[in-house]
C-alpha positions in Angstrom: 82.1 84.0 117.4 83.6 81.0 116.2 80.2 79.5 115.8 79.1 82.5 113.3 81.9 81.4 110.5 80.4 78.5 109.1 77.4 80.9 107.2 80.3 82.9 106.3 82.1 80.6 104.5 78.8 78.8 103.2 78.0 82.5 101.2 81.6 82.6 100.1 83.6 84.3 102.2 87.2 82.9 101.9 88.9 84.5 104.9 87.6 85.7 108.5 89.5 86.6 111.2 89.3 87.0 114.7 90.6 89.5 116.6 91.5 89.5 120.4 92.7 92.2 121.4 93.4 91.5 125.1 95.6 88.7 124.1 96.9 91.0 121.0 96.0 88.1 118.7 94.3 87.6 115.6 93.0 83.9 114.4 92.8 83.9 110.5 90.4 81.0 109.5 90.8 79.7 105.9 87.6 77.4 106.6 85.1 77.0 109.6 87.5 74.1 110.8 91.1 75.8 110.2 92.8 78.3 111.6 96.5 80.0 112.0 96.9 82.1 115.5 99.3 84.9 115.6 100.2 87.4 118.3 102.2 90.2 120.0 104.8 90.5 117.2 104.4 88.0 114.7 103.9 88.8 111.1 100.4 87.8 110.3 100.0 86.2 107.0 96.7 85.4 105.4 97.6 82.9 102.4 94.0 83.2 101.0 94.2 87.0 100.3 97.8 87.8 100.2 98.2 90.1 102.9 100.9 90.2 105.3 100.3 92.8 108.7 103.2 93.2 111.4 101.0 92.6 114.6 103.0 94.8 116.2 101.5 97.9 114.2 97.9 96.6 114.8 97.8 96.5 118.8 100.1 100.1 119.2 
């Protein structure tokens, strides 16, 4: 998956996340190098579109 994001970010996507739901994480990448990692019951924040999700809601 993480080899996918670079096309996405080279046609202008600004934010792409990965979601695992095993692990009840999601990676938010702001680039195809740069990611944040947050899980169980962290507030996720994505910076680039100004969304904030309580994990905890998501994996229920």
């Amino acid at each position: 998956m993480v080899e996918k994001l670079e096309p996405y970010f080279d046609f202008g996507v600004k934010s792409c996340w990965i979601v695992i739901p095993t692990l009840q994480a999601i990676l938010v990448y702001d680039s195809p190098t740069h990611y944040e990692f947050y899980h169980e019951d962290e507030i996720l924040k994505d910076k680039i579109l100004n969304i904030e999700i309580d994990l905890k809601k998501v994996f229920e």
